[in-house]
C-alpha positions as CSV (number, residue, x, y, z in Angstrom):
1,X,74.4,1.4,-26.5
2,X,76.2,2.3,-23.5
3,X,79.4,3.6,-25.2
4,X,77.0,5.8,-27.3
5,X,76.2,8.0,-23.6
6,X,80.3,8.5,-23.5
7,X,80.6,9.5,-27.3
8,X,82.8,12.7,-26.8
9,X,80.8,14.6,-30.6
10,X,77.3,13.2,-29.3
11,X,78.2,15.1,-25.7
12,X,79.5,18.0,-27.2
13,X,76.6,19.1,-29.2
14,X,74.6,19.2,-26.5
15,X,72.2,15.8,-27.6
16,X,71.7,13.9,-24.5
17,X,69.4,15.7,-21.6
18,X,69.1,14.2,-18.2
19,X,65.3,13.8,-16.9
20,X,64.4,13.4,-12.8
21,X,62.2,10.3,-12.6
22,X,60.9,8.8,-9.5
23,X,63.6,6.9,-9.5
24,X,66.8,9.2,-10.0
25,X,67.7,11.2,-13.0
26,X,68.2,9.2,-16.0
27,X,70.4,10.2,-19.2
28,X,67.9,10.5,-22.1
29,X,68.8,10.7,-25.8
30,X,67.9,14.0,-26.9
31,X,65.9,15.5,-30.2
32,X,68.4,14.6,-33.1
33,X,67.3,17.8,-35.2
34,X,67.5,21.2,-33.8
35,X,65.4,24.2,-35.0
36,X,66.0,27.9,-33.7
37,X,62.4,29.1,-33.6
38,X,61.1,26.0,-32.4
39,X,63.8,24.0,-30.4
40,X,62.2,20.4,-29.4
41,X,63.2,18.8,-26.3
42,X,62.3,15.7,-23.8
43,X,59.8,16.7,-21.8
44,X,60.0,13.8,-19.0
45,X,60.0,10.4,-18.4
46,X,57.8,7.9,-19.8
47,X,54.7,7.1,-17.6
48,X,55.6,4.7,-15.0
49,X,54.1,0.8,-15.7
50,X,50.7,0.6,-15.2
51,X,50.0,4.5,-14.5
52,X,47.6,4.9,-17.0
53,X,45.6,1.8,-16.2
54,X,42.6,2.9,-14.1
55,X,41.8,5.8,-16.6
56,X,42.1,2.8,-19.5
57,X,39.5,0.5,-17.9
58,X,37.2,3.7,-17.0
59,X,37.2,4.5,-20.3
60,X,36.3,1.0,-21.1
61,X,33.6,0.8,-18.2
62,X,35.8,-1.9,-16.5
63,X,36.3,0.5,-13.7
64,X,35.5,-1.9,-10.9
65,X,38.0,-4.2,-11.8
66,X,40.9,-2.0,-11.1
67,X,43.4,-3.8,-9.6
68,X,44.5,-2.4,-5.7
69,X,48.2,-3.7,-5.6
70,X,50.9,-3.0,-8.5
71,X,49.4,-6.5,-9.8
72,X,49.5,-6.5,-13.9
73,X,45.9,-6.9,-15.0
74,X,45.5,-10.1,-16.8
């Protein structure tokens, strides 16, 4: 999959787009259709690991088990 990031057609026609994460900017596949009216793009990085957690256990009244560290709830 690496080789696919240095493919001189896939480069030229604009298809990968290069998102700032927390961690550095990361290369992204881009939207493999394009539309004039309504171009698509990536809008940003996937949410980091466990980001969504406390609002997941609110929602399922588990809210005091949160966890305080970057532990993985288990």
């Amino acid at each position: 999959p690496d080789a696919l990031f240095d493919d001189p057609h896939l480069n030229a026609v604009g298809m990968f787009e290069t998102i700032d994460t927390p961690h550095g900017p990361v290369k992204f596949p881009g939207v493999p259709t394009w539309f004039s009216r309504t171009p698509g793009k990536v809008r940003g990085p996937a949410p980091e690991l466990g980001a969504d957690t406390a609002a997941v256990l609110d929602e399922l009244g588990l809210t005091a088990q949160v966890p305080t560290s970057d532990a993985a709830v288990g």
